[in-house]
N, C-alpha and C positions, 0 to 999 in steps of 0.2 A: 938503495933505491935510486935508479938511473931514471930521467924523463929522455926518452928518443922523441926527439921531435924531427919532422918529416915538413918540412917546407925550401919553396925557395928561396933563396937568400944572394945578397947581393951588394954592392957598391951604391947600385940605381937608387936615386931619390923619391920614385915611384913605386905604388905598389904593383905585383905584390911580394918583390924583393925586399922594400925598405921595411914590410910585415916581421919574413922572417929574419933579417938581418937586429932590428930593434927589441924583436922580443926574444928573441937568442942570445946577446946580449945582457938583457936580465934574467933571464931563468938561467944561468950559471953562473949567476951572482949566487942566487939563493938553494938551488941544486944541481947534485950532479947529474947534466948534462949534455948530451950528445946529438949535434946536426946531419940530416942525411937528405940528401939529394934526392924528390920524388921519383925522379927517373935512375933512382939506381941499381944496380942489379944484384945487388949486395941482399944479404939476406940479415935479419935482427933476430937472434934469440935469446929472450927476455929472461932474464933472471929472478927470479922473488924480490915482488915488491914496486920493479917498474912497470913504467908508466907511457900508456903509448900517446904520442898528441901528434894528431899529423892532419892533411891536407889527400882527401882523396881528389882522386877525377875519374872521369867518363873509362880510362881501362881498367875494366874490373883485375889488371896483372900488373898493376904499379906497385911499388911498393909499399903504401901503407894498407893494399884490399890485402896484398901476399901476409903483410906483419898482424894484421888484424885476425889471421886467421891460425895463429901461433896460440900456442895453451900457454899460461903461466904468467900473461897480461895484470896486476893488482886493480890496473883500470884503462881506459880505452876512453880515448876525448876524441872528439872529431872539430876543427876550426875550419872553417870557409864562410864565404861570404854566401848571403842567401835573400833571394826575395820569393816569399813564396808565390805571388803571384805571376809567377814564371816558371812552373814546372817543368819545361821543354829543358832548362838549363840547369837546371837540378834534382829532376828526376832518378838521378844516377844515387842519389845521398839516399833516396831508399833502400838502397842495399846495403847501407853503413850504419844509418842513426840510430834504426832499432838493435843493431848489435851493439853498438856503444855507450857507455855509463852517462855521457853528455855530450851536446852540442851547440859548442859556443858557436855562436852565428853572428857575425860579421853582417850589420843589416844597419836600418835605422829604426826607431824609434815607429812610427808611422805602420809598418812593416810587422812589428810586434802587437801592435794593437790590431789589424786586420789578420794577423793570423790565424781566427776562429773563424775566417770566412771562408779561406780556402782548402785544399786540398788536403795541407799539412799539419791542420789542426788536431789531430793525433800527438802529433808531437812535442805541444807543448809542455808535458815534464820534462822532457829533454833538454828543452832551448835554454838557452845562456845568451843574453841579448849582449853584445860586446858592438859597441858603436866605433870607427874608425878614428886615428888619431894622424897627422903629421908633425915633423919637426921644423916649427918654426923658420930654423937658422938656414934652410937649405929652400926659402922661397920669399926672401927678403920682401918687404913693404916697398916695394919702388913705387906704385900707385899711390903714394903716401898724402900728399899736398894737391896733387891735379886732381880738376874734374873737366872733361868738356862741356862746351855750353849746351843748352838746349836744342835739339835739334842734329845735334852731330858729332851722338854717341853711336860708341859701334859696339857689336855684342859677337863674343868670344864660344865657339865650341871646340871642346879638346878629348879629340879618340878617335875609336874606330866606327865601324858602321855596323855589329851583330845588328838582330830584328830587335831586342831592349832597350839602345839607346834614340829610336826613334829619328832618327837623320831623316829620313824621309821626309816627315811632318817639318821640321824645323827648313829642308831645302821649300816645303809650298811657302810657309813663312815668307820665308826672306822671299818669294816674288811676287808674294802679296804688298810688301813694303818695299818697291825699290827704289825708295828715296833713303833709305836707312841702309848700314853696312852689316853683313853678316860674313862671318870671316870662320873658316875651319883649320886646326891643325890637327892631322890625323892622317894616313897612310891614304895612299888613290886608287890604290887598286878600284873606286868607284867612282864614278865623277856625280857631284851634284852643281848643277850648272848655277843654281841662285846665290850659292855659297863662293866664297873665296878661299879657295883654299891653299894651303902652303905645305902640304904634305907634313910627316911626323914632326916631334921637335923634341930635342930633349930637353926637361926643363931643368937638369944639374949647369946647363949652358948658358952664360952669361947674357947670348945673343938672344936664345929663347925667350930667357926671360924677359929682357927688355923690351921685345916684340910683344909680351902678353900686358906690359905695364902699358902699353897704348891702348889697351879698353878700359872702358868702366865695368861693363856688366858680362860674365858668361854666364850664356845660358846653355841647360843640358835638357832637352824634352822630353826626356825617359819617364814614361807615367807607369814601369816596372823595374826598376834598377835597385840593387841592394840598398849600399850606400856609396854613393861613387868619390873616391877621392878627392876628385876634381874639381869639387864645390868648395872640398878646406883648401885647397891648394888655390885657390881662386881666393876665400877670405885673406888667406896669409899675405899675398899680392896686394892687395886692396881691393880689389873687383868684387862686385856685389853680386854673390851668386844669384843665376834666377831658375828657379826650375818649379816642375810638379811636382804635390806630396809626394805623386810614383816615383819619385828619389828617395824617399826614404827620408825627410827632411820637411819638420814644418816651418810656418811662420817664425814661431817663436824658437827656431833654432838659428835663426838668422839669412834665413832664403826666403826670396823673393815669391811669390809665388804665380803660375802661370799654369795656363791651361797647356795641356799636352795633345787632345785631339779636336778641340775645338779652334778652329783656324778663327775666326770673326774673335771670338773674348782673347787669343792668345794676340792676335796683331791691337788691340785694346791696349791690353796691358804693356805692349811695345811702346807705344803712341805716352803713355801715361809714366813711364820710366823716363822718355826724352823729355819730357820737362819735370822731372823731380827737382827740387832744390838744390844747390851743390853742398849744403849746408845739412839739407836729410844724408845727401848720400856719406859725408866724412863723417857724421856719428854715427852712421850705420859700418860704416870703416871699423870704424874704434869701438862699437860695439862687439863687432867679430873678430877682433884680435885679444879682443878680454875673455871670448868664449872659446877662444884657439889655448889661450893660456892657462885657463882654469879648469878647460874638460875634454879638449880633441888633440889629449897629448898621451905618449906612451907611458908615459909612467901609471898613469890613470887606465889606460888598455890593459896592461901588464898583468895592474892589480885584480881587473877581473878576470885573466887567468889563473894567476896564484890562487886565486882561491877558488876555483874550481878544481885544480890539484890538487886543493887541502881538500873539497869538501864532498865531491864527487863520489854517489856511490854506488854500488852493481844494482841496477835496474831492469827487468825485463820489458820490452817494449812490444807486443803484437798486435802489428795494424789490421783494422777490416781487411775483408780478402775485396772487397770493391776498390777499396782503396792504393791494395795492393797491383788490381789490374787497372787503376789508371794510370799509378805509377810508371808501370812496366809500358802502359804503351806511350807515355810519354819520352820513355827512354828509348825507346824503338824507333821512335820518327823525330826526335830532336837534331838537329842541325849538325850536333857534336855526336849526336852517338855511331860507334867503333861499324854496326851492321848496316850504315848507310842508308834505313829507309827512307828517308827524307828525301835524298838523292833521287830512288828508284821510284819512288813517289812522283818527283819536280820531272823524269825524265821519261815517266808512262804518262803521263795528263801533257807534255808539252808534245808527246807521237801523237794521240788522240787528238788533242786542238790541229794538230798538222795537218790531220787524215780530212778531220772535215771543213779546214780550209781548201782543201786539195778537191776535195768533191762541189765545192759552189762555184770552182772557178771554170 
């Protein structure tokens, strides 16, 4: 019995290289084994007994849609990150979950409890809630001993700009408070004018680092995000994550919590963080580095894949056909998906707005 596992993998200290780099790693401790590049053109044919665990995407001709559709599979796992209140961005997983014996999802907590509200509530025998882990050693506590004082804390956002992680909401923020510093690291290809931004950074770099240990608090205002790295990678630093449950993350997971579309309670809660105690915020420190060590580490991830490979078994899964076409059209006009409607969508409504600006003038 071979596990092919189908992820990227990497050096990078970030996901979702540091995914398949750490849990590859342990599953050839305890089976045999084999990694394969999702974009490879290589073909898998399975022998009695193994075991497929891979990472689809949006081309239905990657290799784990191509390997999933091979006879002589014992079982078929599917791992990705997932929220379902985001179907634009995972609409694609309908064409995989219900062929697969499970579906470890990569989410939080928060996200498993609302899943009988949305769309993908079909699939909860499937799910395997697997919550994200980091490796301490590779995001050092330098925010360790500092706090600034009241009044002249800055708050930290770190990514790119897809329509989930709500940038937008967070650039009105910051110029509803411009007495306060809001600062981005994340790629420019978009400018938001209220933010500071410093373009990408890598945090394996010593500089990066040291540059994110000058805040106290990052905030992420995604009130639809799986579960995003960035908040453990934030704990591990010292910075006190702040975001919405839509992170996947409650109170008592150690995030702060804040409104995501409400501008008035979210600039509140800004105003209310700048005079926190410096005294709340280091046991709040040391709080989340006891929750980093006891539960958002990989060995603890691992475990609840090994045993999904132990315990995983042939299940048939047939969704309503309602279900099925909203699936489908969510996958037709998602941002990501391969037929572009979104595009032709954004590029007939921008000719129309043209024609009749064209005719008032």
């Amino acid at each position: 019995m071979t596990v092919h596992f189908i992820y990227k993998s990497g050096p990078q200290v970030s996901t979702p290289h540091a995914i398949g780099r750490e849990l590859f790693k342990r599953l050839e401790r305890d089976f045999p084994a084999v990694m394969h590049d999702p974009s490879s053109s290589a073909e898998i044919d399975p022998a009695p007994g193994d075991i497929l665990l891979g990472h689809p995407s949006f081309d239905s001709n990657d290799l784990f849609h191509r390997s999933l559709k091979k006879q002589g599979w014992a079982k078929t796992i599917v791992i990705h990150p997932f929220c379902p209140a985001d179907p634009d961005s995972y609409a694609h997983l309908g064409f995989i979950v219900p062929k697969c014996d499970a579906f470890l999802a990569i989410t939080g907590r928060v996200w498993i409890d609302r899943l009988p509200q949305t769309i993908f509530r079909e699939w909860a025998g499937k799910i395997i809630h697997l919550d994200l882990a980091i490796e301490r050693i590779h995001f050092p506590a330098l925010r360790a001993t500092e706090v600034a004082l009241p009044g002249e804390r800055r708050f930290l956002f770190v990514g790119n700009h897809p329509h989930y992680k709500n940038v937008p909401f967070l650039n009105r923020l910051a110029a509803s408070l411009p007495d306060i510093e809001f600062h981005r690291a994340g790629p420019l290809k978009r400018r938001f004018r209220s933010l500071k931004q410093h373009g990408p950074m890598d945090f394996a770099n010593e500089t990066a680092l040291r540059f994110a240990a000058g805040f106290d608090f990052m905030l992420t205002p995604s009130e639809k995000d799986a579960n995003p790295t960035t908040i453990l990678e934030a704990m591990a630093l010292g910075l006190l994550p702040v975001a919405p449950e839509g992170s996947g993350y409650y109170a008592q997971d150690g995030v702060l919590q804040i409104s995501g579309h409400d501008l008035t309670a979210a600039a509140e809660t800004i105003r209310r963080l700048q005079t926190m105690s410096a005294g709340e915020i280091m046991q709040r420190r040391q709080e989340n580095w006891q929750r980093l060590d006891d539960y958002y580490n990989w060995d603890r991830f691992y475990g609840v894949v090994k045993q999904a490979l132990l315990d995983a078994t042939k299940t048939d899964l047939t969704l309503s056909a309602s279900t099925r076409a909203r699936l489908a059209s969510h996958y037709l006009t998602s941002p990501r998906s391969p037929y572009g409607f979104k595009r032709l969508k954004t590029n007939i409504t921008s000719l129309l707005s043209f024609g009749k600006r064209k005719r008032r003038r």
